[in-house]
N, C-alpha and C positions, 0 to 999 in steps of 0.2 A: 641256651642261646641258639640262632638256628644261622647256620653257617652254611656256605655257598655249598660243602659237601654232603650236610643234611638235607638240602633242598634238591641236590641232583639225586642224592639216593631215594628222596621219597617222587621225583615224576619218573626215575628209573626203574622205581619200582611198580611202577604204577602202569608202565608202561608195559613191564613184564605179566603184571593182572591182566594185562586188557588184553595182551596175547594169545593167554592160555585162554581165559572166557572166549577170547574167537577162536579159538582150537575147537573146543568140547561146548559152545551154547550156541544158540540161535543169531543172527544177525539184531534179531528183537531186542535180546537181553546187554549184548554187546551197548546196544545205542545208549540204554537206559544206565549204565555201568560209566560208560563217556559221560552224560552229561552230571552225573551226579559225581563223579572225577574233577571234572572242568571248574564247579562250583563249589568243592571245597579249595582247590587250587588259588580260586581267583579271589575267595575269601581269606586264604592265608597270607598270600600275598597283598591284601588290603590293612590286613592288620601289624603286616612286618614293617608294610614301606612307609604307608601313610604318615602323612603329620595330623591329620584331621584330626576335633577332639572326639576323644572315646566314646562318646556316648552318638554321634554321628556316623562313625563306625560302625558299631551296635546295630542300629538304625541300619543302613546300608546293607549288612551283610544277613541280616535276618529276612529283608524283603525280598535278596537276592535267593535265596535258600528258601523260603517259602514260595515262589513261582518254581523253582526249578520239583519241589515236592507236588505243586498242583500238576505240573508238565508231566511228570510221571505216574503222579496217582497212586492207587493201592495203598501197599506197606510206607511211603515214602508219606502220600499222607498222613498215616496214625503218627509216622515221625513225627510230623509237625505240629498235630493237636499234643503228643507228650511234650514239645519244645514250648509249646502255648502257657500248656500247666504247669511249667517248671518257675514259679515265680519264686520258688525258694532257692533257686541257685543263678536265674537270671537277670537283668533288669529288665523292666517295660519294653525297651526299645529293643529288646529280642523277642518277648515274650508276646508284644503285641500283634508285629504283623503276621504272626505262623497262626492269630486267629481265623485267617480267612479259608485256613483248613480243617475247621469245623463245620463252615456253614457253605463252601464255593467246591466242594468236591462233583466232577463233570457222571455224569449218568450214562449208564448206554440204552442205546434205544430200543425199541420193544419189540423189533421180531428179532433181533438179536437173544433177547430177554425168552420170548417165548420158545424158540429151537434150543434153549441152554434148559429149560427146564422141561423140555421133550425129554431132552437126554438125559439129566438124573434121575427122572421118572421112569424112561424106558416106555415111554407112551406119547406118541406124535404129538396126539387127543388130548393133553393131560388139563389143559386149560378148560374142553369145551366139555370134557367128561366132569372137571369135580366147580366148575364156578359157572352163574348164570351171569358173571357180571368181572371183569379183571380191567381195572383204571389202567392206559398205554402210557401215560403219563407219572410217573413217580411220584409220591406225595416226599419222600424225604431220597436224599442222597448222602451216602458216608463217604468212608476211606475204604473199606471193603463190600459193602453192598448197597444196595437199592430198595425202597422197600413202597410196593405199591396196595392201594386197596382194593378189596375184590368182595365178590358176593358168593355164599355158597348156595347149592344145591338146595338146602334148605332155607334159605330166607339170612345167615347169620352174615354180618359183616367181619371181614378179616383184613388183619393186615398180612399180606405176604413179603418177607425180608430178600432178597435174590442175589446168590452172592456174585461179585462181577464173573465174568464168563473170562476164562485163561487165568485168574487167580493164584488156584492154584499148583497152575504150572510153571508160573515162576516168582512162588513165593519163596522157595528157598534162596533164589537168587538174588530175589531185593534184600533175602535179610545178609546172605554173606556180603551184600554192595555196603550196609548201612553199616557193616562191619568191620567192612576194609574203609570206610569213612572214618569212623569213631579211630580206627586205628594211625591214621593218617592225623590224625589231629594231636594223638597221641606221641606221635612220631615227631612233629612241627612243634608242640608244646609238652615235655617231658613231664613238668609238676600236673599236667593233667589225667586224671585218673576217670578213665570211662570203663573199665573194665563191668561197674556194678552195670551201668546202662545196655552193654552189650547180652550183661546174662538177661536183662529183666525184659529186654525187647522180642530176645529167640524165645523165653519161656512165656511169655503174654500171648505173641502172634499167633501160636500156634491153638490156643485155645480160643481167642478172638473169633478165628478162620474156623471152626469146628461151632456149627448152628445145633448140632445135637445138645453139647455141652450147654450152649448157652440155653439152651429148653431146659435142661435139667438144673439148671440154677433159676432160671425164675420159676421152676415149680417148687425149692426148697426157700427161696424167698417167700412165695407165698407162703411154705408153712411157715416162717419164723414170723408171720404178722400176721397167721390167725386169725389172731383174738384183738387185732389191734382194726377194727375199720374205719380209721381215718387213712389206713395208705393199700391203693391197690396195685396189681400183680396183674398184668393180661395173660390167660391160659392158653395151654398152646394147643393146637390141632395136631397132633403126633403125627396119624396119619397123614396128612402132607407135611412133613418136616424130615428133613434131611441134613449128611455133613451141611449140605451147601446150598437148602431151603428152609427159611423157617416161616410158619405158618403160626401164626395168633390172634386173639382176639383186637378185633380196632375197637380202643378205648380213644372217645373224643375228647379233646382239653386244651389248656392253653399254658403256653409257655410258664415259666413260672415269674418269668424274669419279662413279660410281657403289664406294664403296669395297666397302660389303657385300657385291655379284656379284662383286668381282675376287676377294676372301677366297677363296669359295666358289668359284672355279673355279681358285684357287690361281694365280694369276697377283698379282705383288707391284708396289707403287704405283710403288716404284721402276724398276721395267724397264716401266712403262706410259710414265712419268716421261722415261727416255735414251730411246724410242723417237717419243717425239712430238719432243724436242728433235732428233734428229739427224731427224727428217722434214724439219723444217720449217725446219733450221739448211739442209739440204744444197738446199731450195728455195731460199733465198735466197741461197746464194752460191756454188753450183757449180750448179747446173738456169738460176737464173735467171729461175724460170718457179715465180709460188707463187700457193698458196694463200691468201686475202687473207681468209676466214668461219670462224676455227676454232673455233668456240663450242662447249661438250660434245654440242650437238646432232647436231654435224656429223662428231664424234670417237667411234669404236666399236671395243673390243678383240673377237674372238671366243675363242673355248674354246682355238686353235693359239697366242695371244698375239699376233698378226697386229694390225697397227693398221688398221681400213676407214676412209677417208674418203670422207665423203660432201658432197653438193651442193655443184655444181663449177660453177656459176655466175658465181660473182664469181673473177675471179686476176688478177692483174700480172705481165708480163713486163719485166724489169731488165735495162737495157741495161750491156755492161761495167765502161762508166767511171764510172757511178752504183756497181755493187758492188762496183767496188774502196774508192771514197769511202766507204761506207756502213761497208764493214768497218773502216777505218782509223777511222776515229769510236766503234767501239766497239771496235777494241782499243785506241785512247788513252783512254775511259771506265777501259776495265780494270787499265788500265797506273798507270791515275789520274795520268795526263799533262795537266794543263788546259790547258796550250800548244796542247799536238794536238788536244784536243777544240774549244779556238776555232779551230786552223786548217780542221779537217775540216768545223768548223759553218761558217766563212766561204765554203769553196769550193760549201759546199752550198747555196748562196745566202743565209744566215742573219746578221740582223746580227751584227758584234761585242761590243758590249754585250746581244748576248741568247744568247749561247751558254752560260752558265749554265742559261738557263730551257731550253733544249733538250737539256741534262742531264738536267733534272728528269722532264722529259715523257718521257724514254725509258727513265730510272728509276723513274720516282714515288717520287721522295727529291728534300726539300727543296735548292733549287741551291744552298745554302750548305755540302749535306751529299754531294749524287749523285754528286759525281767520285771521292770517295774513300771512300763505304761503304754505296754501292748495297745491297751482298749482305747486310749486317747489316740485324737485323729494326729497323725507326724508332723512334725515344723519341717519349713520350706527348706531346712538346713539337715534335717534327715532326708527329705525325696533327694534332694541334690545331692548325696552322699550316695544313694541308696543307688541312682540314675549313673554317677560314673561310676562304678563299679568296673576296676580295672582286672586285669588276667590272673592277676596275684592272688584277689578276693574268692576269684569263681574255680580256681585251684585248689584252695581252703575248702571251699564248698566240698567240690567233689572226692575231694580225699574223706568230707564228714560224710557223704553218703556211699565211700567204698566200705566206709564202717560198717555201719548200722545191720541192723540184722534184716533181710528181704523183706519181709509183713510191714516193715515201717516207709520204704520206698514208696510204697502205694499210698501210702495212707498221708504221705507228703501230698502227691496228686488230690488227695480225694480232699484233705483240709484245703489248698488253694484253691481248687473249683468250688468248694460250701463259700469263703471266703469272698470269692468274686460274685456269688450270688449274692450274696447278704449284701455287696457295695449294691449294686444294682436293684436291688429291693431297697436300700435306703438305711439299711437295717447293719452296721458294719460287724457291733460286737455282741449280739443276738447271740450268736452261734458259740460265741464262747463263751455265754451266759450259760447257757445250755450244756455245754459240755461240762464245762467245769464243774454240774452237779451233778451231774453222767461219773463223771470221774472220783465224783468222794463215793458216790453211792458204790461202783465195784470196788474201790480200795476197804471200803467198810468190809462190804460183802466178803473181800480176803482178808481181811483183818488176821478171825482168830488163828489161820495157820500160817502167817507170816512170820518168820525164825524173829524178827525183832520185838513180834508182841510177844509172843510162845513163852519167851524169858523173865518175862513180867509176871507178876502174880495180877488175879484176876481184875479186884479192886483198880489197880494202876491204868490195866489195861482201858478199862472203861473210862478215866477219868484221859488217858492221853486220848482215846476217842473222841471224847465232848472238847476236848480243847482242840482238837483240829477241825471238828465239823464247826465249831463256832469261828474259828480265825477264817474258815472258806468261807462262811455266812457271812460275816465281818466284810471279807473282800468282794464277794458277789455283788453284796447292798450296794458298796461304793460305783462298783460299773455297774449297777442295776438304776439307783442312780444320778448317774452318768447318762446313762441311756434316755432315761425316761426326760431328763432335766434337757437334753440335747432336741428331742424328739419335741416339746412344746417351744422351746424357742424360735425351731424351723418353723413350726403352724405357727405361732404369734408373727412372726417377719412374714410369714406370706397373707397376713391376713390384710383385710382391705383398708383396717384405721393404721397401721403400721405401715400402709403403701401412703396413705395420704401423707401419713407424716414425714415419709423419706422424701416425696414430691415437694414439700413445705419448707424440707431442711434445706435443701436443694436451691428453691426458689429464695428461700432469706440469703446465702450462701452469695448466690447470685448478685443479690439486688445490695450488699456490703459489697463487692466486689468493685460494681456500676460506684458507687455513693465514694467508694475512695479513691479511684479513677478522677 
């Protein structure tokens, strides 16, 4: 409970931060430290005094907290693009306004841009000696960089990344701020447990912010897709890339999540739809090596139907004995096995009585409903469940994700962003169509040296194989479908005799209305 003494001790204390940071930082970092102060303060206090209902609260303090992250920029935006993605611990009306810090992050201008990249070059010239052609204009803007296109020397188009200029000279400082945040929160709400969010934000950033690194992941992405030429990799110009430049190939395309362009280059939502699932099914359980930022920014079809992914920054690498676990959790989700789902959640470090709510999270269906009809669209009486979601619920949450083992943090992230693609493509349970065969296929794959089969004689062994791959087929069919049965109804209702007849129903409706008047 937060009592008059908990509330003086934490602006006391807060008071006492802002001192030392004027002691030993900049007047710059100071300001940046105050407002992001000011805005947890005036959101705690929103949530203490208020009468208003929760979920206007919600509302309220997430719009208040996503302007104070554009206000500052940088690190404080990635904050809020993880705040965006967190739909497994959040409701909507958190999760929706911190979107405007994927696509509204502010740019610096370009001779700012061009004397920042004199200086990690160490060549005044660096623009006029290696490009015939450098856009002053940004084609995209992030949370950490800028990324314009340019021509080289030899005729090739490129994208150049730029990371902002003072970066990082006070990244450390936004992340102790976002720390003495999380902790302040921790401090005003005790049952809340941010401690996993604080390790995963220091150990993300720092790789984020390092453009060598992320060169050298999308040169091991390319290897891991070879041989697959439906998904491309742009390659990098090494020689211009640095910590804090990166230089690549400009691959043109269009959104994924852009319906109108696909129409028009005739490319259909559903094969945009199986090509992102089986991307991102076959990173997480045959590569082992994924993508962890699939927001539509990062997601580009070209004219070939090729899927580009871009900014390769952030990934996880999954060690085996986690992706054997991870898949058997989601094919007893699929199976609608709630036995297996507490087993799989217990070994996954997760208590027993919360392996329900770790249904929820990996569905976003109420855990009264998630083990058994994920793939059906929610009744108006789960969103409104789902929508107040009070302090108690997102408590629960986070004590399920102080559990879990770090590889599956991301991989939260990276299932809600496939998830909100696939709404937006139209396509809701595509993706776990997809996965779910992703999923028996590496559980087969471990099969024979798994301690439970091992025990079996061989015969057995085979025969509980065929019995599980058929109960997944069994379940697949049914949301398989689901799908397809779902997907002709929509085209039948939008067709043009089914408008006449709605017009028709309408007009009789009407004209009995008139007749009994």
């Amino acid at each position: 409970m937060w009592t008059s003494r908990r509330a003086a001790l934490l602006f006391g204390g807060t008071s006492i931060a802002l001192g030392g940071l004027a002691y030993v930082q900049d007047q710059f970092n100071v300001v940046r430290l105050s407002k992001a102060a000011y805005a947890v303060g005036r959101i705690s206090l929103d949530y203490k005094f208020s009468d208003d209902d929760i979920a206007e609260i919600h509302l309220r303090s997430s719009m208040r907290l996503a302007q104070t992250f554009l206000d500052l920029g940088s690190v404080f935006i990635k904050a809020g693009q993880h705040i965006s993605a967190m739909n497994q611990v959040l409701p909507r009306e958190w999760t929706d306004p911190c979107k405007v810090c994927q696509d509204k992050a502010p740019f610096r201008p370009f001779d700012e841009i061009k004397e920042f990249l004199g200086k990690e070059f160490r060549d005044p010239q660096f623009l006029d000696n290696n490009f015939s052609e450098f856009e002053p204009v940004p084609i995209a803007a992030a949370s950490l960089a800028q990324v314009h296109r340019a021509v080289l020397k030899d005729g090739r188009e490129v994208a150049v990344k730029v990371q902002y200029p003072r970066l990082q000279e006070y990244l450390e400082t936004d992340c102790r701020t976002i720390d003495l945040m999380c902790r302040a929160v921790e401090f005003l709400f005790p049952k809340f447990k941010l401690g996993w969010l604080i390790r995963e934000f220091e150990a993300n950033i720092p790789a984020e912010s390092n453009f060598v690194l992320e060169g050298h992941n999308a040169d091991r992405t390319r290897q891991v897709f070879k041989d697959n030429h439906d998904v491309v990799v742009p390659t990098i110009e090494w020689p211009l890339t640095c910590k804090t430049v990166l230089t690549m190939e400009y691959v043109r395309g269009t959104k994924v999540t852009d319906l109108g362009e696909l129409s028009r280059i005739g490319i259909s939502p559903f094969r945009v739809s199986r090509l992102i699932s089986e991307t991102f099914s076959y990173q997480i359980f045959n590569a082992g090596w994924v993508h962890c930022d699939p927001h539509p920014g990062n997601l580009m079809i070209n004219e070939k139907g090729q899927l580009v992914l871009l900014d390769h920054g952030l990934y996880r690498q999954l060690d085996d004995d986690f992706r054997l676990e991870y898949a058997n959790l989601w094919l007893n989700l699929l199976l609608k096995d709630k036995s297996g789902v507490r087993d799989s959640a217990v070994r996954l470090g997760v208590k027993e009585s919360l392996y329900p709510l770790l249904a929820t999270m990996m569905t976003s269906r109420h855990w009264e409903q998630a083990p058994v009809a994920f793939h059906q669209k929610a009744s108006a009486s789960e969103r409104d469940a789902l929508k107040n979601i009070g302090s108690a619920e997102i408590a629960q949450m986070t004590n399920v994700l102080s559990s879990v083992p770090s590889q599956m943090l991301l991989l939260f992230k990276c299932n809600d962003l496939m998830r909100s693609v696939q709404m937006d493509l139209g396509l809701p349970t595509d993706y776990f169509l997809v996965l779910g065969s992703a999923a028996n296929r590496a559980v087969q794959s471990y099969a024979p040296s798994s301690p439970q089969t091992m025990a079996l004689r061989p015969h057995i062994q085979q025969l509980v194989s065929w019995r599980n791959r058929l109960r997944l087929r069994l379940s697949l069919m049914g949301i398989w479908v689901y799908v397809r049965v779902w997907q002709k109804l929509v085209q039948a209702l939008e067709s043009p005799f089914y408008s006449w007849l709605r017009s028709f129903q309408t007009w009789s409706l009407s004209l009995d209305r008139a007749n009994s008047t």
